[in-house]
ZALOSE-79899 format. One record per residue (C-alpha): residue number from 1; x, y, z. Coordinates in steps of 0.25 Angstrom, whole numbers, plus 5000, padded with zeros to 4 digits. Each point is the difference from the previous one (the first is absolute). Example, Ala and Ser with C-alpha at 12.3 -4.5 7.8 and 13.67 -1.06 7.14 Angstrom:
residues 2
@seq 1, east 5049, north 4982, up 5031 .
@seq 2, east 5006, north 5014, up 4998 .
***
This chain:
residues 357
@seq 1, east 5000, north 5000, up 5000 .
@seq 2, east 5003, north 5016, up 4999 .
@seq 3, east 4998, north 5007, up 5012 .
@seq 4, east 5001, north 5014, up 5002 .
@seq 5, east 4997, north 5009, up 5011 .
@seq 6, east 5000, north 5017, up 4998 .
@seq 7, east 4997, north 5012, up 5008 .
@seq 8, east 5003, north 5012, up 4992 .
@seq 9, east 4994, north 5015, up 5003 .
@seq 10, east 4999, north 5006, up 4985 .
@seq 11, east 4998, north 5014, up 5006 .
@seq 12, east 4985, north 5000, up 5006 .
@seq 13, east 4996, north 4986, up 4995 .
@seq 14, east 5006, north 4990, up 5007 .
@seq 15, east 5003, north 4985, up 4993 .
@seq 16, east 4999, north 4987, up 5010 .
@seq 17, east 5002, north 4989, up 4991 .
@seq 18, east 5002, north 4985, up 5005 .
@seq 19, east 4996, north 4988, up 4992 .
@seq 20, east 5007, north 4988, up 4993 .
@seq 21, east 4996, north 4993, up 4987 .
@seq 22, east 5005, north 4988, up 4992 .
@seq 23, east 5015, north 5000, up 4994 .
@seq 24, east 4995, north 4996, up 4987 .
@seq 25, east 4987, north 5004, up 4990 .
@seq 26, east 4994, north 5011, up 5001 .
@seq 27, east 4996, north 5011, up 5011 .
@seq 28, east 4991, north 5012, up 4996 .
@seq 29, east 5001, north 5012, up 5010 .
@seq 30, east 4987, north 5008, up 4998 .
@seq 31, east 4994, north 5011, up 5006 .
@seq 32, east 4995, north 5012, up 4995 .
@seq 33, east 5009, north 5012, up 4998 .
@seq 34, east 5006, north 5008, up 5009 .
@seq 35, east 4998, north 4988, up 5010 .
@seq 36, east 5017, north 4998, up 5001 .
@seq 37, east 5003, north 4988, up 4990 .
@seq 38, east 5011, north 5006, up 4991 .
@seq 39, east 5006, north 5006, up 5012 .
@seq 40, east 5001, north 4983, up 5008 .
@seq 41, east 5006, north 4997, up 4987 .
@seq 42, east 5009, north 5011, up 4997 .
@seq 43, east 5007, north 4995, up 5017 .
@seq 44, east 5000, north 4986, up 4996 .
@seq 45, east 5006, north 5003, up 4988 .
@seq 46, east 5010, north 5008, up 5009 .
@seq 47, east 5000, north 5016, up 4993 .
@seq 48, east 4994, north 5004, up 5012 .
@seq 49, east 5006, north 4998, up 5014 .
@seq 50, east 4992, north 4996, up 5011 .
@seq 51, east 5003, north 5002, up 5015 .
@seq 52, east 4992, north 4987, up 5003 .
@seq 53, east 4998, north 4989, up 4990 .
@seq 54, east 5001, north 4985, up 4998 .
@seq 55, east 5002, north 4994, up 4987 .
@seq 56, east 5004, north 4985, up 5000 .
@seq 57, east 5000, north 4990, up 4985 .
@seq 58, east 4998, north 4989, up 5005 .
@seq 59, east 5012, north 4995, up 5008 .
@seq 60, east 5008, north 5014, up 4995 .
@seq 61, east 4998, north 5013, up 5008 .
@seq 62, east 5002, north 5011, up 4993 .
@seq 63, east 4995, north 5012, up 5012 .
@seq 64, east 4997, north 4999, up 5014 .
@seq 65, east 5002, north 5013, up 5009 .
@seq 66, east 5013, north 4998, up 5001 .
@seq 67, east 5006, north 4998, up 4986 .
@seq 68, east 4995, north 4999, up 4987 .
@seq 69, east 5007, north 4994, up 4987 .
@seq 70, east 5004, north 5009, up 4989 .
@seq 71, east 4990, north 5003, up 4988 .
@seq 72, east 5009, north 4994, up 4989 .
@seq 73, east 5001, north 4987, up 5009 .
@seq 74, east 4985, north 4997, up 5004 .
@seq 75, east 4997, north 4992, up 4985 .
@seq 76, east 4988, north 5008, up 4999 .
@seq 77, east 4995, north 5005, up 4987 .
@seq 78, east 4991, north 5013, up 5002 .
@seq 79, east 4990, north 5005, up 4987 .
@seq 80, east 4990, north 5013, up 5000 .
@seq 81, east 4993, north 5006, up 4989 .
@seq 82, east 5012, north 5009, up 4999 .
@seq 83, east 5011, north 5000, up 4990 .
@seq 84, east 5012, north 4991, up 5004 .
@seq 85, east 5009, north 4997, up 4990 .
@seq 86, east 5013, north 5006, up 4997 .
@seq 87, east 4998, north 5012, up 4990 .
@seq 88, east 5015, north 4996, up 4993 .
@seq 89, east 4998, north 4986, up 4997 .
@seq 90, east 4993, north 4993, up 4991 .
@seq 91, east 4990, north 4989, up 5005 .
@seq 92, east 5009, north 4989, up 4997 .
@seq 93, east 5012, north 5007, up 5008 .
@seq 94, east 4988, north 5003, up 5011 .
@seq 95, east 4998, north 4984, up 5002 .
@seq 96, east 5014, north 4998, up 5000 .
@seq 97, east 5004, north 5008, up 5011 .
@seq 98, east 4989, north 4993, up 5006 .
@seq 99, east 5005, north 4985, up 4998 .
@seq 100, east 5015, north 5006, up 5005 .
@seq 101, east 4994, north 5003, up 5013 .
@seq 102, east 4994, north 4985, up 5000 .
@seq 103, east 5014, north 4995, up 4999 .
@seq 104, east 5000, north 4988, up 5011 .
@seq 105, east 4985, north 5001, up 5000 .
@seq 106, east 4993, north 4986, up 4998 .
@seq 107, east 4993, north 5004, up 4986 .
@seq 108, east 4986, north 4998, up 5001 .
@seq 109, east 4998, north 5007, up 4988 .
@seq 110, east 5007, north 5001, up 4986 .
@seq 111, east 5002, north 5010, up 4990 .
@seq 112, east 4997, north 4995, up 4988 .
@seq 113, east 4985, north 4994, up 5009 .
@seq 114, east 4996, north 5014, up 5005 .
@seq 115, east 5003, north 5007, up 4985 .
@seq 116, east 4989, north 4990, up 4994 .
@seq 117, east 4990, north 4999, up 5013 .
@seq 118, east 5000, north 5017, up 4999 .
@seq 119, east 5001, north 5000, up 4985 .
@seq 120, east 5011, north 5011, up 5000 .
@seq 121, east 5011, north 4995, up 4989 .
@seq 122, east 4997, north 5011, up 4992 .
@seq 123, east 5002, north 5012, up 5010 .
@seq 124, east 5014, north 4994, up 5005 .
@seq 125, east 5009, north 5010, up 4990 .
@seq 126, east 4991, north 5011, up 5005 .
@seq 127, east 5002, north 5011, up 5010 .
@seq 128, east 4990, north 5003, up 5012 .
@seq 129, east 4994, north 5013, up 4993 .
@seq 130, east 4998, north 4992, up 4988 .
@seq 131, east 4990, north 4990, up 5008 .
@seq 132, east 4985, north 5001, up 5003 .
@seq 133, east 4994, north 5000, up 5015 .
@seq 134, east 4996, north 4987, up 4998 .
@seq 135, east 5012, north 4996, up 4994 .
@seq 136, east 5011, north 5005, up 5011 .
@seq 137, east 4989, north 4994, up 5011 .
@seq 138, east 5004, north 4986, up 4993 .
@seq 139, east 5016, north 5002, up 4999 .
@seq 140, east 5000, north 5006, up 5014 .
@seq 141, east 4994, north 4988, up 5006 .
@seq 142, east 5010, north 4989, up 4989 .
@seq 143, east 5012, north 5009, up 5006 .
@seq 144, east 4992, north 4997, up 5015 .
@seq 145, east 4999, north 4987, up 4998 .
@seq 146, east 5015, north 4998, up 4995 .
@seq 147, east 5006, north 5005, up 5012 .
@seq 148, east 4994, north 4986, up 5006 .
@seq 149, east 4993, north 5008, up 5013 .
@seq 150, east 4995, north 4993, up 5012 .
@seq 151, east 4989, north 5009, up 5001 .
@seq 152, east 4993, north 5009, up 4989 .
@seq 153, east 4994, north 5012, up 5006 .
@seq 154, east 4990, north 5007, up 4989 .
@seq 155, east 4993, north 5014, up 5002 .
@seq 156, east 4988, north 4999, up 4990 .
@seq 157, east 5011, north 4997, up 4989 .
@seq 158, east 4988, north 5001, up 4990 .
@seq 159, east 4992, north 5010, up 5002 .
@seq 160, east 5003, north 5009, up 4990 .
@seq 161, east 4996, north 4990, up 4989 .
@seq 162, east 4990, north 4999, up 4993 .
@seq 163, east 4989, north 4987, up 5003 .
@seq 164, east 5004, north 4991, up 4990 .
@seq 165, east 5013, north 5001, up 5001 .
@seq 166, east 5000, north 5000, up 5017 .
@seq 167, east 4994, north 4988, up 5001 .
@seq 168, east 5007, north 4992, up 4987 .
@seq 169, east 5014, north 5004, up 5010 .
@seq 170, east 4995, north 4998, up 5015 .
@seq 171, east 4996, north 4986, up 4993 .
@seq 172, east 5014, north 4996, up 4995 .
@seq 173, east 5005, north 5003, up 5013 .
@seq 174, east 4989, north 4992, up 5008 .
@seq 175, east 5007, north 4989, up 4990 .
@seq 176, east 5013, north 5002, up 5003 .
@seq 177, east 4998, north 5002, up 5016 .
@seq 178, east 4993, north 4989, up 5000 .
@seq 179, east 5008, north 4988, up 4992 .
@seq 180, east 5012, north 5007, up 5008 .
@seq 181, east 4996, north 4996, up 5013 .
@seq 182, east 5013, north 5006, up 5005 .
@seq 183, east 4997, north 5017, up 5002 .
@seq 184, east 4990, north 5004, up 5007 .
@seq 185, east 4994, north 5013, up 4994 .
@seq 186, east 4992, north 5012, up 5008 .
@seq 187, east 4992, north 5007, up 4991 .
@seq 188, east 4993, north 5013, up 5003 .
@seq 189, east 4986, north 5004, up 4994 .
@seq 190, east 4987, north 5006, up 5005 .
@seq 191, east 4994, north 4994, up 4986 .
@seq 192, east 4991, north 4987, up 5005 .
@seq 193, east 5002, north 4994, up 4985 .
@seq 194, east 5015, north 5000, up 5002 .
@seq 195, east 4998, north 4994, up 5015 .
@seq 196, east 4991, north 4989, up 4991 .
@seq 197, east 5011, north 4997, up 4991 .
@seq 198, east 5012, north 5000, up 5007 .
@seq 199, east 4996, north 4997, up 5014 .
@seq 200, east 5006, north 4988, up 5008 .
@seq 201, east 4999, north 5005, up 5014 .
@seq 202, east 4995, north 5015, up 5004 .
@seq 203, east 5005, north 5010, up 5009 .
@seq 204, east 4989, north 5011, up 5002 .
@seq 205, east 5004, north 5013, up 5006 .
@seq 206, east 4993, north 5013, up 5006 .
@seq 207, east 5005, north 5012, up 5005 .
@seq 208, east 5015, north 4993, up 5002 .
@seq 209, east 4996, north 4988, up 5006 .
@seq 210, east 4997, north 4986, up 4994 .
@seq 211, east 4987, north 4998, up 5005 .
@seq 212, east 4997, north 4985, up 4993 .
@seq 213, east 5010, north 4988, up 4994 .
@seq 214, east 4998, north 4987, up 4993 .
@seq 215, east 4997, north 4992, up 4989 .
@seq 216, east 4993, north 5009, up 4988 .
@seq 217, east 4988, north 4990, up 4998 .
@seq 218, east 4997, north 5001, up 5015 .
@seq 219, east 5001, north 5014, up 5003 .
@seq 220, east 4994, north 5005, up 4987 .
@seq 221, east 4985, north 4991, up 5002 .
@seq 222, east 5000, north 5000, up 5016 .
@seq 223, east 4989, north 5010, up 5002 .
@seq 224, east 5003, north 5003, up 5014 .
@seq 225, east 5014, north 5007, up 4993 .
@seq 226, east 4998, north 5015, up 4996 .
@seq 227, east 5009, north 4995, up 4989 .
@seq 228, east 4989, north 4992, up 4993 .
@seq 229, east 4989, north 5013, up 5000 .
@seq 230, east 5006, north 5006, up 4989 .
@seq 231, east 4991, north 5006, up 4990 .
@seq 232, east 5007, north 4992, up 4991 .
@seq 233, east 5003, north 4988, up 5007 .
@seq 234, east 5006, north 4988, up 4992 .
@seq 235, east 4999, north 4983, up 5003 .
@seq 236, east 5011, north 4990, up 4995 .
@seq 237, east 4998, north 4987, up 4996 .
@seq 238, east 5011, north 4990, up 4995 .
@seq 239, east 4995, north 4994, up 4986 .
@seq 240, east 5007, north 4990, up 4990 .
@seq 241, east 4999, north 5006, up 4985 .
@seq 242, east 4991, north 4990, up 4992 .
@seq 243, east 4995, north 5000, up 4985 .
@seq 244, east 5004, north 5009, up 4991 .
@seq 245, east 4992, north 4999, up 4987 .
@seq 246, east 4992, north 5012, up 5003 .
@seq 247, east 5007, north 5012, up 4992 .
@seq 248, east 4998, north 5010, up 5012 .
@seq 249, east 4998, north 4992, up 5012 .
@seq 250, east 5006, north 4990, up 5008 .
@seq 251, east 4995, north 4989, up 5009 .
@seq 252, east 5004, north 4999, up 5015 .
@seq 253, east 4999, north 4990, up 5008 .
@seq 254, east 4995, north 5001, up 5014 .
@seq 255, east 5001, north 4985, up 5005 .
@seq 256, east 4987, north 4994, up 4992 .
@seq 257, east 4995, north 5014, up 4997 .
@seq 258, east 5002, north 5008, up 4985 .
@seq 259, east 5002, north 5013, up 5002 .
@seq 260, east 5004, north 5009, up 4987 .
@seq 261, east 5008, north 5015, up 4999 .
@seq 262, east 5005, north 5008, up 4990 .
@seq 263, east 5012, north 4993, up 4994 .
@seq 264, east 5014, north 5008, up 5002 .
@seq 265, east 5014, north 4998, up 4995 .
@seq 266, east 5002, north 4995, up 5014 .
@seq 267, east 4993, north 4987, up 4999 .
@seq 268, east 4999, north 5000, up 4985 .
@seq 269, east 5005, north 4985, up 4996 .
@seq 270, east 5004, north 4997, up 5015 .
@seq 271, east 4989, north 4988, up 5002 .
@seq 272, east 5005, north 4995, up 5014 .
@seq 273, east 5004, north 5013, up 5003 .
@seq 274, east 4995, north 5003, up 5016 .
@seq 275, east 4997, north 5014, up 5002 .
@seq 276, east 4990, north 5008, up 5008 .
@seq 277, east 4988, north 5009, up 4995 .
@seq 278, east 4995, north 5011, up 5006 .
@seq 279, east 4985, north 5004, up 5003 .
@seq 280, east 4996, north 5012, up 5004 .
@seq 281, east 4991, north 5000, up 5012 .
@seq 282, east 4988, north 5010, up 4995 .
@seq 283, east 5001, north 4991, up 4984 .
@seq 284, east 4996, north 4986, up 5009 .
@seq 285, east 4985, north 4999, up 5001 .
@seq 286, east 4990, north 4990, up 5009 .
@seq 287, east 4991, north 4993, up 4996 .
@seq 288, east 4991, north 4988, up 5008 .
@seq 289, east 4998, north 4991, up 4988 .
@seq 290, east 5010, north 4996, up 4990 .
@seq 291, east 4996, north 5010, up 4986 .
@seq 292, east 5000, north 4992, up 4988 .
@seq 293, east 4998, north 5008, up 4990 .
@seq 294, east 5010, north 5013, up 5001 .
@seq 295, east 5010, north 5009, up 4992 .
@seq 296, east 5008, north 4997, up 5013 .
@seq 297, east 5010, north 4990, up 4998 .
@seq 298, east 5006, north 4997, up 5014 .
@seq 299, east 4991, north 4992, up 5011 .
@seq 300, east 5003, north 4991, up 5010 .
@seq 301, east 4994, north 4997, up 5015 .
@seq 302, east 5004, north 5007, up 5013 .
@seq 303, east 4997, north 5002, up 5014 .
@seq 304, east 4999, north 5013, up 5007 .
@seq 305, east 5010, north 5000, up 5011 .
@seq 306, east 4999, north 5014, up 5005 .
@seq 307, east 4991, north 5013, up 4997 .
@seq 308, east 5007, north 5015, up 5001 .
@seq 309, east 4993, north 5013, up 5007 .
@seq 310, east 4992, north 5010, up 4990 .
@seq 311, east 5007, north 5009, up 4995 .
@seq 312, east 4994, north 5009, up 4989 .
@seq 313, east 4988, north 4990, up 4998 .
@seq 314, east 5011, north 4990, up 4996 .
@seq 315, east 5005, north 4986, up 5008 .
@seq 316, east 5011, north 4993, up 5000 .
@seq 317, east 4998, north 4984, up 4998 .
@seq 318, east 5011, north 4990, up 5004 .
@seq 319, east 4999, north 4987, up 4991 .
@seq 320, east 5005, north 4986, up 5003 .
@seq 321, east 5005, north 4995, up 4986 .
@seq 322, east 5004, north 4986, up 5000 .
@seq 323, east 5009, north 5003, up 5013 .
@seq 324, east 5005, north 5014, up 4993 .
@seq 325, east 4992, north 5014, up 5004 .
@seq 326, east 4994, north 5009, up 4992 .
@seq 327, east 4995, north 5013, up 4999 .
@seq 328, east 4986, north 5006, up 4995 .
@seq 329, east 4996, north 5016, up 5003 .
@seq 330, east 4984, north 5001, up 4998 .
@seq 331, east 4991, north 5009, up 5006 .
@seq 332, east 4992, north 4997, up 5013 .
@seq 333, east 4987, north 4999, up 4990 .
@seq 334, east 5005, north 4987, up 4994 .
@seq 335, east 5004, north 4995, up 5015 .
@seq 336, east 4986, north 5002, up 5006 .
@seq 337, east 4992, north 4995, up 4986 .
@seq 338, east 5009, north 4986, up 5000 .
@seq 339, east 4999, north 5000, up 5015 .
@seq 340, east 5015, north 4998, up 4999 .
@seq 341, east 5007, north 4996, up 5012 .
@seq 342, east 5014, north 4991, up 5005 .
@seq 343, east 4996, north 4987, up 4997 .
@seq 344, east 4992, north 5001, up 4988 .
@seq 345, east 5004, north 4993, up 4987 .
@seq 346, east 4999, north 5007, up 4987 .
@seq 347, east 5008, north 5004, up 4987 .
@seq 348, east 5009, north 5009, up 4996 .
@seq 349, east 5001, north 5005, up 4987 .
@seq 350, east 5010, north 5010, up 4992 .
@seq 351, east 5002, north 5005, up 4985 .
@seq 352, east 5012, north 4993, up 4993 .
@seq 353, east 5002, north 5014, up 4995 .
@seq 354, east 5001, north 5006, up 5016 .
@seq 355, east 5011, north 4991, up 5005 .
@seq 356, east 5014, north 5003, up 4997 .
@seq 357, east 5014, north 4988, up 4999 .
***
């Protein structure tokens, strides 16, 4: 595990940060602005100096009050939105000073890999100014990535780009995190799709202090969490990529259950592929009776394990789904006219056209 442990006064606001997370995957940091996540990241990463902090890798501690471990020396990559690469060099001479720097480093990545996984062999001969924001976000994380880091540390890396483009290179990198096994990365966002997407394990922080931690799945559906109220509130489920005949959509297989999304080059020719698809909690409706004859593509039985407060006329319903929870958002309305309450056996359905891969 990571642990750290930070109390930091930023002029009036005052940071006391002190959680742990896993050594390898994928940690999301979110929180809405202002709440002190680029600042946690920014002492981790060691450009700011802290009178009390802890910071430990696993077995390797790199801060306690007493001492801490020069910034060059902590194998930590650190990304932002910001511009980071070297002015003078051209991209290749960018990603070489990189891979000097990993000289000794057991190399979980290679060049020639992360040139094809972030499609940039045709920026190499150019110089930073020449490069797109989309395109310098992709060599700065290459050049991260070749310096062989123990922990990745990224402030909204992304945000900047356009949608498209955002979630095509959040997705290489889940990939590449993820078939690692070895880095753990900690991500910063205040973007619930990008918490979907890359998400492992979820650190959520307010007002400087991490006031929830654990596995994404649990935290984003248990309704007892202010995590899981979000307007725009989103469920996971793991799913196996299945047929493929269909030109636009793709079969995913929920044990016994078909469900279909909109086929993306994620998943395209990737049958046996597992990934997860997220839903939306206010695209999930109820319904007593199984419908039989629907636009609605996605359907399958579940059983009400839990029912939120009214808020706005709405409610928030927690779904057991053959062992894995789900969300739905409807309105109180619904709730009293079903007679819904924990217990009751019903089914869920959703547009293939409303869940995202």
């Amino acid at each position: 595990m990571i642990a750290f442990n930070y109390q930091h006064l930023l002029g009036s606001f005052k940071l006391d940060a002190n959680a742990e997370f896993p050594s390898s995957g994928i940690t999301v940091l979110f929180g809405e602005s202002g709440c002190g996540k680029s600042s946690l990241l920014r002492l981790m990463a060691g450009f700011v100096k802290s009178s009390s902090g802890l910071l430990n890798i696993g077995q390797k501690r790199l801060q306690t009050n007493q001492s801490s471990v020069d910034i060059w020396s902590r194998s930590i990559g650190y990304i932002t939105q910001s511009e980071t690469l070297f002015p003078h060099l051209r991209v290749v001479e960018n990603l070489e000073y990189a891979q000097k720097r990993a000289t000794g480093k057991i190399k979980l990545w290679q060049f020639k890999d992360l040139i094809k996984s972030f499609k940039i062999q045709h920026l190499l001969t150019k110089y930073p100014n020449e490069l797109s924001g989309g395109e310098a976000q992709r060599v700065s994380m290459v050049r991260t990535l070749l310096s062989q880091p123990r922990l990745i540390l990224m402030d909204e890396p992304v945000s900047a780009l356009d949608e498209d483009s955002r979630f095509e290179l959040l997705k290489i990198l889940k990939q590449l995190i993820t078939e690692n096994n070895q880095t753990a990365l900690l991500y910063i966002t205040h973007d619930r799709r990008e918490v979907a997407i890359m998400a492992d394990y979820l650190l959520v922080m307010n007002k400087g202090v991490i006031i929830n931690s654990g596995p994404y799945q649990i935290l984003a559906t248990d309704i007892q969490l202010t995590f899981a109220h979000g307007n725009d509130s989103i469920s996971v489920l793991p799913v196996t990529v299945g047929d493929q005949s269909d030109e636009v959509l793709t079969e995913l297989l929920f044990g016994d259950v078909s469900l279909w999304a909109r086929t993306t080059h994620c998943v395209k020719q990737k049958i046996g592929l597992q990934v997860r698809v997220q839903i939306p909690s206010n695209e999930v409706s109820l319904s007593l009776n199984r419908v039989e004859y629907s636009s609605i593509l996605n359907q399958f039985p579940v059983m009400i394990t839990g029912i939120g407060g009214e808020l706005s006329g709405q409610q928030l319903i927690s779904l057991d789904a053959k062992g894995h929870q789900l969300l739905a958002r409807i309105t109180r309305r619904s709730v009293e006219h079903l007679d819904l309450e924990i217990g009751t056996h019903c089914f869920a359905s959703f547009k293939a056209v409303a869940i995202n891969l």
